[in-house]
C-alpha positions in Angstrom: -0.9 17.3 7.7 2.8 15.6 7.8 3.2 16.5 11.9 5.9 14.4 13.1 7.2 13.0 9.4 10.1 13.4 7.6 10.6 13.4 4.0 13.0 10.3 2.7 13.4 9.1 -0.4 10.9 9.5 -2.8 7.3 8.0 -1.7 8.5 7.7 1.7 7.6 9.1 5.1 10.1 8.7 7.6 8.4 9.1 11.0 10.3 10.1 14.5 8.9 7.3 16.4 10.7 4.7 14.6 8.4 4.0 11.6 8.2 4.4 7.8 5.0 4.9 6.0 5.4 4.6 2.2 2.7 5.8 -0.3 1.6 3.7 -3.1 2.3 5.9 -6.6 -0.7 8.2 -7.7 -0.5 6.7 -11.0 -2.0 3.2 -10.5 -5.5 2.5 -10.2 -7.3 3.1 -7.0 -4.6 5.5 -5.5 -4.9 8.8 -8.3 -6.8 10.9 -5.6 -5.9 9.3 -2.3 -3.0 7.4 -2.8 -3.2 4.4 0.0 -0.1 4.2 2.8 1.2 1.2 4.6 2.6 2.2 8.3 5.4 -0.2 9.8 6.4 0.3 13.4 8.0 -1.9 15.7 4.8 -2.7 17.3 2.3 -3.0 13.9 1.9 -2.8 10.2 -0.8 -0.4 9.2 -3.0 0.0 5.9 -4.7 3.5 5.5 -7.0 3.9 2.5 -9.1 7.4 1.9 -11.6 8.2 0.3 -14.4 11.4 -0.2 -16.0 10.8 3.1 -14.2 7.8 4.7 -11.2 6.2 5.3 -10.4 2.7 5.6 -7.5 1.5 8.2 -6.3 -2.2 8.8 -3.9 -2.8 11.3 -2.4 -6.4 11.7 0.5 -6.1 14.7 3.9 -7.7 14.3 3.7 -10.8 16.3 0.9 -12.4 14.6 2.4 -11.8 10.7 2.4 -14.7 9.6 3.9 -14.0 6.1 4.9 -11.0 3.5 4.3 -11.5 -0.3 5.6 -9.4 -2.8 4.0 -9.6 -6.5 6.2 -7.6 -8.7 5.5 -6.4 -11.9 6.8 -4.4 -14.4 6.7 -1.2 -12.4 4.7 -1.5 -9.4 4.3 -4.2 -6.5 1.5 -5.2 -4.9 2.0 -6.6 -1.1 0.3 -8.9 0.3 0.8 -9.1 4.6 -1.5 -12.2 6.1 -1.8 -12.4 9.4 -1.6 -15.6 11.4 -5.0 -15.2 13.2 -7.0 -16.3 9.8 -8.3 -12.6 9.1 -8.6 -11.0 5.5 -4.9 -10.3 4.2 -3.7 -6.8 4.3 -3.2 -5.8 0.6 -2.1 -2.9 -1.1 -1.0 -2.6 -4.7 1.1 0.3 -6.7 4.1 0.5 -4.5 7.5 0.7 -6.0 9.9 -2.2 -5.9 12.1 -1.1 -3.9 9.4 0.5 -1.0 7.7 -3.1 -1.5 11.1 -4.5 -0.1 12.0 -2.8 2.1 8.0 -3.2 3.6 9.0 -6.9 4.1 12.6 -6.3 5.6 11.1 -4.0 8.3 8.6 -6.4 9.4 10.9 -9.6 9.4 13.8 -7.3 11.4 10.7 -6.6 13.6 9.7 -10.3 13.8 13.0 -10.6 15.1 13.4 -8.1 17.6 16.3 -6.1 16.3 16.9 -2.4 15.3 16.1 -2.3 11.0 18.4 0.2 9.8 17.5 3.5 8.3 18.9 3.6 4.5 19.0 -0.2 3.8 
């Protein structure tokens, strides 16, 4: 199921073609059965949502994010990603703190055009 990924830290894919998917925690609401991912690559950041007999992908590629919001709470983050072509944010909630920040580092070294390092 995992072809091409490999394990990092905890909640976190690390995929050979320079992207990280990270996994929003089982334990919050909405994500107990199919816990929802967030793909960044250097071309786009990527939303995957399953459920029974669907799944739900938004993609929003790096050039037109227009900003990365982070609400933090006492354990988990939700992220909000809006794009600058108007178009429903990309959100996802339950994501650890750390995952949630490094989410937004990614894209802005992306933005940019330089190479994010691995462990940061």
């Amino acid at each position: 199921m995992n072809q091409g990924l490999i394990p990092g830290p905890p909640g976190v894919l690390i995929d050979n073609m320079a992207s990280e998917t990270f996994q929003a925690s089982r334990w919050t609401t909405g994500n107990h059965i199919f816990p929802t991912l967030i793909e960044v690559s250097d071309k786009a950041v990527m939303r995957r949502k399953r459920s029974w007999f669907s799944s739900d992908e938004m993609s929003i590629s790096i050039p037109k994010v227009a900003s990365v919001h982070i609400k933090t709470g006492l354990l988990w983050s939700t992220i909000i990603i809006e794009s600058s072509g108007g178009a429903d944010p990309l959100t996802s909630h339950g994501h650890r703190k750390g995952d949630a920040r490094r989410i937004k580092e990614l894209i802005e070294n992306h933005q940019q055009g330089s190479s994010p390092s691995a462990g940061a």
